[in-house]
C-alpha positions in Angstrom: -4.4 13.0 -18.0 -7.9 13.2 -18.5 -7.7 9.9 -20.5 -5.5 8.2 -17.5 -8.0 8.9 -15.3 -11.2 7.6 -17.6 -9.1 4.3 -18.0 -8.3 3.9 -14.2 -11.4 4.6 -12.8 -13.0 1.8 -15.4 -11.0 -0.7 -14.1 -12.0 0.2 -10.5 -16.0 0.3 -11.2 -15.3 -2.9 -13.4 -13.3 -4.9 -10.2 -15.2 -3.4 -7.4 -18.9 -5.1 -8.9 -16.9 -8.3 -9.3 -15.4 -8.3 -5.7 -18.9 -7.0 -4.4 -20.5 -10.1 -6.6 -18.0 -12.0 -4.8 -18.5 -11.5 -1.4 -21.8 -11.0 -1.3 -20.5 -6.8 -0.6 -23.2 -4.5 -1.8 -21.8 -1.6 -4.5 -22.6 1.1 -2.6 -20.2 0.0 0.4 -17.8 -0.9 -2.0 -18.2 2.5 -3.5 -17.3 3.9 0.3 -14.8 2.5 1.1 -12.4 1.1 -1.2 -12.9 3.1 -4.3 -14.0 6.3 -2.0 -10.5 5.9 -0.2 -8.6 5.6 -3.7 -9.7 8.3 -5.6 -9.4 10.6 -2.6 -5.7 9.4 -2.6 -4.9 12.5 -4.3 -6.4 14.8 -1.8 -4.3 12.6 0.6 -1.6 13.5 -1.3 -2.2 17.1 -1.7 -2.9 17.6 1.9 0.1 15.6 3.0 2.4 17.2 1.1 0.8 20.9 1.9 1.1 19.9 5.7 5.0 19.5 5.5 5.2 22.6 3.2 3.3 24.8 5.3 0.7 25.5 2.8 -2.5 25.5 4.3 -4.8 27.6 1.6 -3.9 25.1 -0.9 -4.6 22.3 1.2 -7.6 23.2 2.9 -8.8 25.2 0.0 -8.5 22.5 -2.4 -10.4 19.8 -0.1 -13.2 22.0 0.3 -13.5 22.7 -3.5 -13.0 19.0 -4.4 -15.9 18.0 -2.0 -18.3 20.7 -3.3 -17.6 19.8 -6.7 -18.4 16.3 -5.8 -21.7 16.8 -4.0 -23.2 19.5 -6.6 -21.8 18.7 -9.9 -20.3 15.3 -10.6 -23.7 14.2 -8.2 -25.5 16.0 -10.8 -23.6 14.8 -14.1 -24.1 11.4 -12.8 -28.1 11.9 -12.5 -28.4 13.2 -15.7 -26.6 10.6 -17.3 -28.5 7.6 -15.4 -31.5 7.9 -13.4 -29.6 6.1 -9.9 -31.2 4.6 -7.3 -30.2 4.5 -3.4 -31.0 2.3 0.0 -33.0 4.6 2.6 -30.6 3.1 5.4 -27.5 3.8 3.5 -28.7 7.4 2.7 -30.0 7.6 6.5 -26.5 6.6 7.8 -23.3 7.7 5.6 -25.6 10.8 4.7 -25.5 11.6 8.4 -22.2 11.0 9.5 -21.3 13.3 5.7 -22.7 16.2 7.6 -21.2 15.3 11.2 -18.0 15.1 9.7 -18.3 18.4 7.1 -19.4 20.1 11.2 -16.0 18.4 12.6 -14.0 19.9 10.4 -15.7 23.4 10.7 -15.5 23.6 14.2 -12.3 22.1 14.8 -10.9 24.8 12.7 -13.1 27.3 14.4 -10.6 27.0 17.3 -7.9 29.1 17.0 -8.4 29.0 13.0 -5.9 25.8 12.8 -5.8 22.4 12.6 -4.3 20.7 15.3 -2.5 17.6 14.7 -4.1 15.9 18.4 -7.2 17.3 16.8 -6.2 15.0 13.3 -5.6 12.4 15.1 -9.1 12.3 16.2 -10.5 13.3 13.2 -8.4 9.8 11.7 -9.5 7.7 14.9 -13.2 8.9 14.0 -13.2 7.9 10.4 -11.8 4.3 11.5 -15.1 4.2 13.9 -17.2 4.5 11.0 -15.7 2.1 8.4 -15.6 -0.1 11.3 -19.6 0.5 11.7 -20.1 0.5 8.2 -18.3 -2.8 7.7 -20.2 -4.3 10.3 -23.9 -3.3 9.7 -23.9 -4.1 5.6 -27.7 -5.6 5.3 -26.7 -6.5 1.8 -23.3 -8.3 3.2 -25.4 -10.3 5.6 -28.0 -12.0 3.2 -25.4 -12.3 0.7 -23.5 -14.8 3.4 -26.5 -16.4 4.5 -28.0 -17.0 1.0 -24.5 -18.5 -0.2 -24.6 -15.9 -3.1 -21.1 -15.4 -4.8 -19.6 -13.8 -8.2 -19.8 -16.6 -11.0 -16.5 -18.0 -11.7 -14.4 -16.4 -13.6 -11.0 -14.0 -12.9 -9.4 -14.5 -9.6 -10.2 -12.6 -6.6 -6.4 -11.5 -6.8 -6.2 -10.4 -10.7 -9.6 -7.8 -9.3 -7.7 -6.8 -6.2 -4.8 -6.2 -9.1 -6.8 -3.9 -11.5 -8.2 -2.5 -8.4 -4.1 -1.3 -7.3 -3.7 -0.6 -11.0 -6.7 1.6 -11.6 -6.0 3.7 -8.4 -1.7 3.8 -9.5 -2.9 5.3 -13.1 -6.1 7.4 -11.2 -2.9 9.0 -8.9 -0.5 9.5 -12.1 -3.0 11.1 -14.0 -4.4 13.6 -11.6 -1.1 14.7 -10.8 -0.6 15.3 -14.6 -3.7 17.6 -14.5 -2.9 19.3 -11.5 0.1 19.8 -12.5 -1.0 21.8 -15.7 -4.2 23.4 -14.0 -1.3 25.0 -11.4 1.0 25.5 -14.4 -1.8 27.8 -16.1 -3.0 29.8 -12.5 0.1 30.7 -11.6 0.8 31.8 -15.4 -1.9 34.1 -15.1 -1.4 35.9 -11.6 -4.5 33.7 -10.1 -4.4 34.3 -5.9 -3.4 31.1 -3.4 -7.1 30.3 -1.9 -8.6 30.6 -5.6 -5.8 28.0 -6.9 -6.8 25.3 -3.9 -10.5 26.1 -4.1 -11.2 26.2 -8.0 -8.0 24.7 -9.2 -6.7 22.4 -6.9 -9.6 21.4 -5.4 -11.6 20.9 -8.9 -8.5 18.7 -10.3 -8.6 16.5 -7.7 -11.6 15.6 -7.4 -11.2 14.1 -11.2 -11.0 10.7 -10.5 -14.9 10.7 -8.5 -16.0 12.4 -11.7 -14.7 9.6 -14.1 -16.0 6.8 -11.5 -19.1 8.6 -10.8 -20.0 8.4 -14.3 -18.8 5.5 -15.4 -20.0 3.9 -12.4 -23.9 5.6 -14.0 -23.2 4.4 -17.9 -22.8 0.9 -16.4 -25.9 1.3 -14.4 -23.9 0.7 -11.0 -25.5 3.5 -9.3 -24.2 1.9 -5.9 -20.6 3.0 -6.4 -21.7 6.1 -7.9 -23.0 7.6 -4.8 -20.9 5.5 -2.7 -18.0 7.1 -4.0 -18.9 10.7 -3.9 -20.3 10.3 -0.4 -17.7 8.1 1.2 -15.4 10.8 -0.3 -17.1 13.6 1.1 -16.1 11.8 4.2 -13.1 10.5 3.8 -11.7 13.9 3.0 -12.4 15.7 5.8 -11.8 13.3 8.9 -8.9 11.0 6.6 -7.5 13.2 4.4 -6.9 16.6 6.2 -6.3 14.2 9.3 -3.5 13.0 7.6 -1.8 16.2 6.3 -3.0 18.0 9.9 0.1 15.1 11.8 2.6 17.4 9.7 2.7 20.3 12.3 -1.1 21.2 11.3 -2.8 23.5 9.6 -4.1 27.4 9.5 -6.9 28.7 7.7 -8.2 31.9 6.2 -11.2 33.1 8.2 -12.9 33.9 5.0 -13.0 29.8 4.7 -15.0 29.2 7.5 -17.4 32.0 7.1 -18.7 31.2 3.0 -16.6 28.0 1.6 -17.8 25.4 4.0 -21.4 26.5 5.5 -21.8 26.5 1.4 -20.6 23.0 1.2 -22.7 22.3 4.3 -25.6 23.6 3.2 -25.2 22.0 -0.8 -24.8 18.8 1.2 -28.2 19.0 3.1 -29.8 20.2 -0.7 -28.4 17.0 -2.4 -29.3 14.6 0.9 -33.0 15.9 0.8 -32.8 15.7 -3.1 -32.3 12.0 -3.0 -34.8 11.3 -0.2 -37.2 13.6 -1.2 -38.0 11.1 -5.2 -38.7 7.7 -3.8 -34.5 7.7 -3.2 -33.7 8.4 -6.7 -32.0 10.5 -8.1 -33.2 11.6 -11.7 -31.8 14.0 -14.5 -34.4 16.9 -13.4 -32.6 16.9 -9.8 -29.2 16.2 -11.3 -29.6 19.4 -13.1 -30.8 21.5 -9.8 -27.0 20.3 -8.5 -25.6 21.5 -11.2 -26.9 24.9 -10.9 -25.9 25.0 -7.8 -22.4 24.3 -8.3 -22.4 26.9 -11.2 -24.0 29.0 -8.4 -21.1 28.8 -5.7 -18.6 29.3 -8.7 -20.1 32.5 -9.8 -20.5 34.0 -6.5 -16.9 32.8 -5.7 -15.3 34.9 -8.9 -17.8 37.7 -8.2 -18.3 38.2 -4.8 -16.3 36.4 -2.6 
């Protein structure tokens, strides 16, 4: 599985700098959108299929653990490996709307502690809004056109789009073939509901970011690096849970809202001000704060919470 999902999300990095060469697309949108959306296909999945099951913990549980693990410890394995670099209006903008949809979420379940699906429908409608916005206000998408720049010739814009389909078909197969075995193992050993979506769940799927993430830092393309653990960050949240939320909705364990996600908040604001704070890089000294931080939340999740 592991191997699956090194190979898929290769192919992706590899296609999405060709397309973005292409089109004149900077990485970093290409890294929230497209890529973003496909490796959070199996949180899609998860969500979905926990909405017509009835099983919120898992699916709630694991989307919270999945973007934690992003923001704090894939961010951080990616640093370490390659010092990465990001565009102050990019950071200003998807950075923002990261919180605004991580305070969404929170207070949408606040109510009543469910999900609503009127109230995934608008979390859906407001993630359209902003790959709408995001579409239309790419800087790098602009010159590109004006300068006439475009990807030497070479494979087809339809082969990339292919290996692009391909990548995200093996990413898919593969994280199911971990999750699979990660669930296999909890249940084996008597391990609760909320810890299995949270620490299980939630860490499997989030897989696929860790292998694009750090490929995307060995081959120097920061852009979809942090374009992909953002854009998931949102995506997951507003697109993902939206999704699952249509099924009859979702309930949630109080304990959720009161430790899981002002953690996840709060990690998010630490990793922002990290990357803003070092001329908009992100080096292996900060990468290493996020790590601690994850092992942090971990700890005090087996221990105290």
């Amino acid at each position: 599985g592991l191997v699956g999902l090194w190979f898929g999300s290769e192919r992706i990095v590899e296609s999405g700098k060709a397309i973005a060469k292409r089109f004149g697309v900077s990485q970093l949108l290409i890294g929230l959108t497209i890529v973003s959306i496909g490796t959070s296909l199996p949180e899609i999945m998860v969500t979905t299929f926990s909405g017509i099951r009835g099983t919120s913990d898992i699916a709630i549980g694991a989307m919270i653990g999945s973007c934690l693990t992003q923001i704090t410890l894939i961010l951080g394995v990616a640093g370490v490996i390659h010092r990465i670099k990001v565009r102050k209006k990019a950071l200003h903008v998807d950075g923002t709307m990261l919180l605004i949809a991580i305070l969404l979420f929170w207070i949408f379940l606040w109510t009543g502690y469910q999900l609503t699906p009127i109230e995934g429908a608008l979390l859906i409608a407001i993630y359209g809004l902003y790959i709408w916005y995001t579409f239309k206000h790419d800087d790098l998408q602009k010159q590109a056109k004006d300068k006439g720049i475009h990807e030497p010739k070479g494979r087809s814009i339809w082969f990339r789009l292919f290996e692009i389909v391909g990548g995200i078909a093996v990413l898919i197969f593969a994280a199911d073939l971990v999750l699979d075995n990660a669930m296999t193992i909890a249940a084996a050993n008597g391990l609760s509901e909320s810890f299995i979506g949270v620490m299980i769940v939630g860490t499997s799927t989030c897989l696929p970011e860790l292998s694009t993430a750090i490929v995307g830092a060995l081959k120097k393309a920061g852009g979809i690096s942090i374009g992909t653990l953002i854009g998931s960050n949102i995506t997951d949240p507003l697109l993902s849970l939206g999704i699952g939320s249509l099924f009859g909705g979702f309930t949630t364990d109080p304990a959720l809202l009161r430790y899981d996600i002002p953690f996840w908040f709060a990690a998010s604001c630490i990793a922002l001000l990290v990357l803003h704070s070092d001329r908009l890089t992100l080096n292996k000294y900060d990468g290493g704060a996020l790590i601690v931080l994850y092992g942090i939340f971990v700890m005090t999740k087996l221990f105290v919470f």
